[in-house]
ZAKOL-903304 format. One record per residue (C-alpha): residue number from 1; chain; x, y, z. Coordinates in Angstrom, 1 decimal, padded with zeros to 4 digits. Layout:
<vobas>
{NUM 'A' {X Y Z}} ...
</vobas>
This chain:
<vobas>
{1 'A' {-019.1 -022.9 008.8}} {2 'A' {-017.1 -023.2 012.0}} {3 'A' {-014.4 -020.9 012.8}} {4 'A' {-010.9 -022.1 014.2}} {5 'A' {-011.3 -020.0 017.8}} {6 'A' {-010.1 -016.5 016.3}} {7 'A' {-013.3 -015.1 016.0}} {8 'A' {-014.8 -014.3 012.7}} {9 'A' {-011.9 -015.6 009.9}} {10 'A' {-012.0 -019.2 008.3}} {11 'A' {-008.8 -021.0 007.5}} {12 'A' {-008.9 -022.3 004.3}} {13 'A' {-005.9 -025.4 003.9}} {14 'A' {-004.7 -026.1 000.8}} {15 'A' {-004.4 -029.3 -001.3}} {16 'A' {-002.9 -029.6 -004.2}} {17 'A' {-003.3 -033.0 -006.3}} {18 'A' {-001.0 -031.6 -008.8}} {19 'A' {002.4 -032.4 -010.0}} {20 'A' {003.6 -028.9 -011.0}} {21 'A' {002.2 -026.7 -007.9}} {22 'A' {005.0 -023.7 -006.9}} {23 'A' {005.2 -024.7 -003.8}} {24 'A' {004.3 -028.5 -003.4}} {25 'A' {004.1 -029.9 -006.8}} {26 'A' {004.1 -034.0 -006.7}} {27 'A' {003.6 -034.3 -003.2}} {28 'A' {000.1 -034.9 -002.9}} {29 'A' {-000.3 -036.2 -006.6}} {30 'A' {-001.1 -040.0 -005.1}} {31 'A' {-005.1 -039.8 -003.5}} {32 'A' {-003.5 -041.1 -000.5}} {33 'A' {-001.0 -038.4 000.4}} {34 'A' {-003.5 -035.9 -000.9}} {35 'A' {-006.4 -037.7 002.2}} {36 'A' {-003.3 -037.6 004.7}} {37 'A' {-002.6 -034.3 003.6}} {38 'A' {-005.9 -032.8 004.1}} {39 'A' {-006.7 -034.9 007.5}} {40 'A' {-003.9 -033.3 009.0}} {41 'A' {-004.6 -029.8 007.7}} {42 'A' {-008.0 -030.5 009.2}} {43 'A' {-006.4 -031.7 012.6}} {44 'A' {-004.2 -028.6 012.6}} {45 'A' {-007.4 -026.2 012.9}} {46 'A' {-008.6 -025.5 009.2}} {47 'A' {-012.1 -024.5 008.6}} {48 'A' {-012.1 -026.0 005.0}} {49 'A' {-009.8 -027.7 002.6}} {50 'A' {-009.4 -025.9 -000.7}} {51 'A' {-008.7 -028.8 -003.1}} {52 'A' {-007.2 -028.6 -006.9}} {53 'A' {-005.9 -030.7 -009.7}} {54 'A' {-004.7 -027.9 -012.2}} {55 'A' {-001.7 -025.9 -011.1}} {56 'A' {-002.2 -022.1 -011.4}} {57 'A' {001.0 -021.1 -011.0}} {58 'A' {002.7 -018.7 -014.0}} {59 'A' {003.3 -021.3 -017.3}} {60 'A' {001.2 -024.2 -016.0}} {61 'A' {000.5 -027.5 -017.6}} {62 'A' {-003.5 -026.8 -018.5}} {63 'A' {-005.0 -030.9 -017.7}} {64 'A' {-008.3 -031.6 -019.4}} {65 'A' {-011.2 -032.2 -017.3}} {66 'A' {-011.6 -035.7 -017.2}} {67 'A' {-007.8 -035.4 -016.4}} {68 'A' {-008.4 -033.0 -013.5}} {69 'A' {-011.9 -034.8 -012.4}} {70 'A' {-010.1 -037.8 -012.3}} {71 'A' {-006.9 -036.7 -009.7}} {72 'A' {-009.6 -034.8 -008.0}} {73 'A' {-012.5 -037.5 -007.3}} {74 'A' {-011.0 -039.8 -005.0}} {75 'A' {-010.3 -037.2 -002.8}} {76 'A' {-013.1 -035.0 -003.1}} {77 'A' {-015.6 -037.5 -002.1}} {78 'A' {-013.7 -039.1 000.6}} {79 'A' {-012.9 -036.2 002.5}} {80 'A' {-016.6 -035.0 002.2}} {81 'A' {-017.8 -038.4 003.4}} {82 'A' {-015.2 -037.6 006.5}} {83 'A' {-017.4 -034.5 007.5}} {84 'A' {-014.9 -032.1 005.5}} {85 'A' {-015.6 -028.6 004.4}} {86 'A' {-014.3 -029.5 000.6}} {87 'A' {-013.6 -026.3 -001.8}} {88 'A' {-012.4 -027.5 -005.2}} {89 'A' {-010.2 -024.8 -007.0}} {90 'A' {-011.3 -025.4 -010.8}} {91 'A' {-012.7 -023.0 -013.5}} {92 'A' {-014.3 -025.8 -015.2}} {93 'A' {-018.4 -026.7 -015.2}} {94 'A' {-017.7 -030.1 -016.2}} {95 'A' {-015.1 -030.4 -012.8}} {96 'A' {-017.2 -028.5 -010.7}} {97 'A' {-020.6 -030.1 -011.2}} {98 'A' {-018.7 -033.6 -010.6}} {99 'A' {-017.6 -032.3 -007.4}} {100 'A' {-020.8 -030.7 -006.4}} {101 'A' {-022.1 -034.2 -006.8}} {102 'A' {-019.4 -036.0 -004.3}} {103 'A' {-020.0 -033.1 -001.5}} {104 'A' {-018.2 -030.0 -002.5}} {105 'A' {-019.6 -027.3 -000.7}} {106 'A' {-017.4 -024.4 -002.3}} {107 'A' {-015.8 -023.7 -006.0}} {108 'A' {-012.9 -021.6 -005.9}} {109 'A' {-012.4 -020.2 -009.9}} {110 'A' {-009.7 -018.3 -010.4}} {111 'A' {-011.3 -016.3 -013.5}} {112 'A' {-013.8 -015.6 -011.1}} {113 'A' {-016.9 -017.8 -013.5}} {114 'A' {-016.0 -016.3 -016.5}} {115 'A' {-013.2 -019.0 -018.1}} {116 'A' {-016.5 -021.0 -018.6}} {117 'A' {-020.2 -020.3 -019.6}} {118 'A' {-021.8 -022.5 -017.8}} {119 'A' {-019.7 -022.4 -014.8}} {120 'A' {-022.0 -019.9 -013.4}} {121 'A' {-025.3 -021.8 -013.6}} {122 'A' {-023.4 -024.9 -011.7}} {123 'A' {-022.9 -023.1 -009.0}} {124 'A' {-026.4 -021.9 -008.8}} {125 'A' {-028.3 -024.6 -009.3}} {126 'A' {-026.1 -026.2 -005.9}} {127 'A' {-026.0 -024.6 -002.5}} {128 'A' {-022.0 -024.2 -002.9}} {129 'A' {-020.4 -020.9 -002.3}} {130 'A' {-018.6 -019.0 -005.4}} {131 'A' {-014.9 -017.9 -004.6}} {132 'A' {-014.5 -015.6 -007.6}} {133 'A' {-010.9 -014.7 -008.3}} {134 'A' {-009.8 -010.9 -009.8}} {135 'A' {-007.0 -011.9 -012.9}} {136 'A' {-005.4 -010.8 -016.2}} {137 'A' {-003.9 -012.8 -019.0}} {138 'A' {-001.0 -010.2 -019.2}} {139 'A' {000.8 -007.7 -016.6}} {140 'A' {000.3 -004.0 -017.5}} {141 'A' {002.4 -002.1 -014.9}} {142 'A' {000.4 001.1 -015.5}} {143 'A' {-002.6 -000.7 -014.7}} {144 'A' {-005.4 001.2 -012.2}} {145 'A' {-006.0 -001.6 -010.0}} {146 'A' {-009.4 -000.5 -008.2}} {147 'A' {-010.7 000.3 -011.9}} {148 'A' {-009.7 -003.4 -012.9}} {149 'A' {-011.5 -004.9 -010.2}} {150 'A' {-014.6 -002.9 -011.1}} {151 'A' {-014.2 -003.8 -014.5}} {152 'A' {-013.9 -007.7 -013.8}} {153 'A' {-015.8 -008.4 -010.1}} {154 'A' {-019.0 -006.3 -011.9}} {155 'A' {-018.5 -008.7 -015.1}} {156 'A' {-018.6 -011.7 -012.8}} {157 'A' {-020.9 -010.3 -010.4}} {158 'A' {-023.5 -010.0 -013.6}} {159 'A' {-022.9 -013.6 -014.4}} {160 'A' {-023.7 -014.8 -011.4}} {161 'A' {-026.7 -013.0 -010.5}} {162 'A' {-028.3 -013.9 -014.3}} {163 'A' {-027.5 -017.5 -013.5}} {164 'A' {-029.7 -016.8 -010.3}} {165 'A' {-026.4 -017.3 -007.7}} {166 'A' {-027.7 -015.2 -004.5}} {167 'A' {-025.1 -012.6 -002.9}} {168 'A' {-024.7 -014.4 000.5}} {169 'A' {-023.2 -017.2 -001.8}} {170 'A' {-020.6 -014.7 -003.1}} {171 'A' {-016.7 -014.7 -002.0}} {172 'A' {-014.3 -012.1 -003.5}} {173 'A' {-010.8 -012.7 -004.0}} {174 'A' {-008.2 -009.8 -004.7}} {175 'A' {-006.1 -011.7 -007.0}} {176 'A' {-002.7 -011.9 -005.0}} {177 'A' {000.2 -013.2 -007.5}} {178 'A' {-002.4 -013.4 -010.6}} {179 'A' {-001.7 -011.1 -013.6}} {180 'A' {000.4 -008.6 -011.3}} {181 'A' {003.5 -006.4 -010.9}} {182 'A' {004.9 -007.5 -007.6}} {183 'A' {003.9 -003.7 -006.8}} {184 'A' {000.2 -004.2 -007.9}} {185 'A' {000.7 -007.4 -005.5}} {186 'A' {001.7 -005.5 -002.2}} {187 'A' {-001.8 -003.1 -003.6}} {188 'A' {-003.5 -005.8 -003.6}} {189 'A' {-003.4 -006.3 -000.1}} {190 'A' {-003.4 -003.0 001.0}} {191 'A' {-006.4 -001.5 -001.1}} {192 'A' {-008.7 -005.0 -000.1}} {193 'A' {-010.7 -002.7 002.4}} {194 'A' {-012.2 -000.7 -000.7}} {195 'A' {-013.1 -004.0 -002.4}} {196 'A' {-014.8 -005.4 000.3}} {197 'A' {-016.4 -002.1 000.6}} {198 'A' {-017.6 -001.3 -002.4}} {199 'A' {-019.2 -004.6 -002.9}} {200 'A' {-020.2 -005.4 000.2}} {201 'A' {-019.1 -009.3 000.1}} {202 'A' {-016.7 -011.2 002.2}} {203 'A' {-013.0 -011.7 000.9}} {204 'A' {-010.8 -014.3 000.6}} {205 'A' {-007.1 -013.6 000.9}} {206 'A' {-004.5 -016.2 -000.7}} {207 'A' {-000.8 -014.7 -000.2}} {208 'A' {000.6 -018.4 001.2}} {209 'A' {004.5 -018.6 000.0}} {210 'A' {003.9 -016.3 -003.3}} {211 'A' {006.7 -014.5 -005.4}} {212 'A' {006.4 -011.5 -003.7}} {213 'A' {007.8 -012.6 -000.6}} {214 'A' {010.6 -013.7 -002.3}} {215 'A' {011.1 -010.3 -004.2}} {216 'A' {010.7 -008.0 -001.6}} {217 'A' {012.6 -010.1 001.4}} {218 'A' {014.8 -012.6 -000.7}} {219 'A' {013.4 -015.7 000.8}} {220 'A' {012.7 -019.1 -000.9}} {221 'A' {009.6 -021.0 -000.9}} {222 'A' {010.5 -022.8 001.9}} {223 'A' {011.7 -019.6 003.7}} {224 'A' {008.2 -017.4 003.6}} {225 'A' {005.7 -018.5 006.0}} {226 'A' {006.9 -015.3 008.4}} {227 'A' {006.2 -012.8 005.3}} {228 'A' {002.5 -014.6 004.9}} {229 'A' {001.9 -014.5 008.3}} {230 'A' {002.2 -010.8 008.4}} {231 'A' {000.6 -010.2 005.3}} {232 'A' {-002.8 -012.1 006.2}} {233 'A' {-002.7 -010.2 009.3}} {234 'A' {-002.6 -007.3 007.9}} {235 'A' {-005.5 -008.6 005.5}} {236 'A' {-007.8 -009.8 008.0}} {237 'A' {-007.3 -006.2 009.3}} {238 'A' {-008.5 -004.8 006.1}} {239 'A' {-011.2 -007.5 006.2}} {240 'A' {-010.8 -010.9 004.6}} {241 'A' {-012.6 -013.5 006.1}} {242 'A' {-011.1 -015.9 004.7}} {243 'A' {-007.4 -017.3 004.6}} {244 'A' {-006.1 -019.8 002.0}} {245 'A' {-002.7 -021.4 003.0}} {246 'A' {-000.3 -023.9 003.1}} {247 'A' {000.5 -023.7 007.0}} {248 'A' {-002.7 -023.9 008.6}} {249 'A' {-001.3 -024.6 012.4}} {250 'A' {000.6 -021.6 011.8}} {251 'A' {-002.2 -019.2 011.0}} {252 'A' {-004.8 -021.1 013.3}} {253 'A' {-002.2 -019.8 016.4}} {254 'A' {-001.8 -016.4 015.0}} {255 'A' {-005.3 -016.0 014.7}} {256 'A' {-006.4 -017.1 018.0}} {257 'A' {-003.7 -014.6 019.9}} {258 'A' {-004.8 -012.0 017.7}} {259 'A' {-008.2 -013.0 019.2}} {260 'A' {-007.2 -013.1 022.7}} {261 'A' {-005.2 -009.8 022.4}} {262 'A' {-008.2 -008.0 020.8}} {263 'A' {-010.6 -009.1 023.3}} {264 'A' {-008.7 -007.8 026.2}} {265 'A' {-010.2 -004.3 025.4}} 
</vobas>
């Protein structure tokens, strides 16, 4: 994978073919606003598009799978065709098999290949990479964060390796905005250097316009890029290698001064 300049962190752009997304819902529903979309995320520096049908977002619309498969396969296949790095954000087999087969290279699950039992052995039997998200179906504000993670990563980590998925196909994601006190959130972040350390596999951070920024510094969606800009700073400090956003050109900048300004030692 190619790096935007910066040194050793992807830029991940994000496409969502949904109509109920937090912070873009119904703008890339057509196929051709989702192909503009990601062409100009591409032309603005990102690594890789990250490319979903199903909102995540708290009280989503679940879609069933020929539902998401079919928002998702005009645009999947096209902008692999274009030479596109295309990571398709489903925790469905069915979805993620089909978009293996048009040139996905990456699935990005948010239940980290456990919402589905044969999600695991899709993945394995391709050469994609395995984004496997930390999450909770409820908040528990007592919750012991690092003990979660343990809990879940080693349950997903089992899954993968019994479906023969090898380690260097592995991605961790902390979980930012996903079954968490805004509290656990801002932990999230700061306690991702133990996670990449105790398992020993890259990160992938995704803070782009979440709640949080909008609890702790009062700003709208439209209003947050500065918070997520200083937050996935501060993560690629602790060690994620990996950046999913919205503003790509944004982080793509950052990035390379942090680059420059690093090398000058």
């Amino acid at each position: 994978m190619k790096f935007s300049g910066n040194g050793s962190v992807a830029v991940m752009g994000i496409v969502n073919v949904t109509p109920d997304s937090f912070s873009d819902g119904g703008q890339f529903l057509r196929p051709e606003a989702a192909l503009d979309r990601g062409r100009t995320l591409l032309a603005d520096g990102a690594d890789l598009l990250d490319v979903g049908a199903e909102s995540t977002r708290p009280g989503f619309q679940p879609v069933s799978a020929e539902e998401e498969w079919a928002r998702l396969s005009p645009v999947v296949g096209t902008l692999a065709a274009e030479g596109a790095v295309v990571s398709v954000d489903t925790t469905k087999a069915f979805v993620a098999r089909r978009s293996l087969e048009a040139g996905a290279a990456v699935i990005n699950d948010v239940w980290g290949l456990q919402a589905d039992p044969e999600m695991a052995f899709v993945v394995a039997d391709s050469d994609a990479v395995a984004v496997m998200m930390h999450n909770r179906h409820e908040v528990d504000e007592a919750l012991d964060l690092r003990a979660d993670w343990r809990r879940f990563f080693d349950r997903s980590l089992e899954l993968a390796e019994r479906a023969g998925l090898d380690r260097s196909r592995m991605v961790l994601d902390p979980g930012v905005g996903f079954g968490k006190t805004q509290a656990q959130n801002v932990e999230a972040v700061a306690r991702l250097g133990e996670l990449k350390a105790e398992y020993g596999l890259s990160v992938l951070l995704g803070v782009s316009r979440k709640s949080m920024f909008g609890h702790f510094l009062g700003r709208a969606t439209s209003e947050r890029l500065a918070g997520t800009l200083a937050t996935s700073l501060y993560g690629v400090e602790q060690g994620a290698t990996i950046l999913r956003v919205h503003d790509v050109r944004e982080h793509v900048d950052a990035l390379k001064m942090r680059h420059i300004l690093k090398d000058v030692r």
